[in-house]
C-alpha positions in Angstrom: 16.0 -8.6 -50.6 18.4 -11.8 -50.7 21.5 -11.5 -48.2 24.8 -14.0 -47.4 27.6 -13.8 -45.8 31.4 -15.1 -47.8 34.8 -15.1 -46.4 37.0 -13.8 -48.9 39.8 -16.4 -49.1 41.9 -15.5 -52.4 45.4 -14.1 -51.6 45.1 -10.2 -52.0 41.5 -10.1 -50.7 39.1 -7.6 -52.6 41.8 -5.5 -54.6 42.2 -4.4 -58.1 41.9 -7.0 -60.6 39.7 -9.1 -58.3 37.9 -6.4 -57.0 37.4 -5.0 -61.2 36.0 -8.7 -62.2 33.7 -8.9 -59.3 32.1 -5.5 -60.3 31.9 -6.4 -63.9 29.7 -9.4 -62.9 28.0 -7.5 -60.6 27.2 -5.0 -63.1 25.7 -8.1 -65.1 22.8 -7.6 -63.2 19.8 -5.7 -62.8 19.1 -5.7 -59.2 20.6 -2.9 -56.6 23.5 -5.1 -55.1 25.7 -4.0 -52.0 28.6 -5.3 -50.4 28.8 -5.1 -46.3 31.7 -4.9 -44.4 31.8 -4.0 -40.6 28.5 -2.5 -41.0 29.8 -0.2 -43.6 27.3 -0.4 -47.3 29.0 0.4 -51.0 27.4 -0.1 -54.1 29.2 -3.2 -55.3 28.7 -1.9 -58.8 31.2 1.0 -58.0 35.1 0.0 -58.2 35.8 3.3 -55.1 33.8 2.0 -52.9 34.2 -1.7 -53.2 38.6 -0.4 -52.9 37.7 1.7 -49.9 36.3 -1.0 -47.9 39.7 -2.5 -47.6 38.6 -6.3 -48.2 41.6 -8.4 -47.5 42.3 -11.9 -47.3 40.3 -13.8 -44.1 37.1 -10.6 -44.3 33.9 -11.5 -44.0 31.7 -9.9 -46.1 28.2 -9.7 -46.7 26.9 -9.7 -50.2 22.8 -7.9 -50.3 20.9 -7.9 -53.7 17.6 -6.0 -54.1 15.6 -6.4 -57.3 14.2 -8.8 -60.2 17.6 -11.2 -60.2 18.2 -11.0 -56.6 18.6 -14.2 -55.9 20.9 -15.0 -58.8 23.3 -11.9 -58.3 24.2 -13.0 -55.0 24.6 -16.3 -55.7 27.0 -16.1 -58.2 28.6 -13.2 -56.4 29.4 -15.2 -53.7 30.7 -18.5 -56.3 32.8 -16.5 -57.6 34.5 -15.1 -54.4 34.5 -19.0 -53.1 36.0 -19.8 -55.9 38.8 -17.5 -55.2 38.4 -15.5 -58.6 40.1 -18.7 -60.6 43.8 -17.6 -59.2 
């Protein structure tokens, strides 16, 4: 299990289109990945619960990959939330 920590920094945080490409990468991937907030676990492979954590601009998240890509999913998870989803 691989595990880090991002601060999301793009203008409307984790929310519709960013939250959309973020899943379709995720989904790219084989391992079980998760995204963290305030304790709170979703499947980051699932738009509902990625929305319902309420990720806006400033949260610290953590990003938590379990499987055969592990390493890999989170870090370009995390590149592509640094790198503010190319707004």
């Amino acid at each position: 299990m691989v595990s880090n920590e991002v601060a999301v920094q793009n203008s409307v945080g984790l929310h519709a289109r960013p939250a959309t490409f973020f899943i379709q990468r995720a989904n790219e991937f084989k391992s079980s990945i998760w995204v963290e907030k305030d304790e709170r676990r979703v499947n980051a492979k699932s738009l509902l619960g990625v929305l319902s954590l309420g990720i806006v601009k400033g949260t610290k998240i953590s990003i938590i990959a379990d499987g055969s890509d592990e390493e890999e999913a989170v870090q370009t998870l995390v590149e592509l939330i640094e790198s503010n989803f190319s707004e």
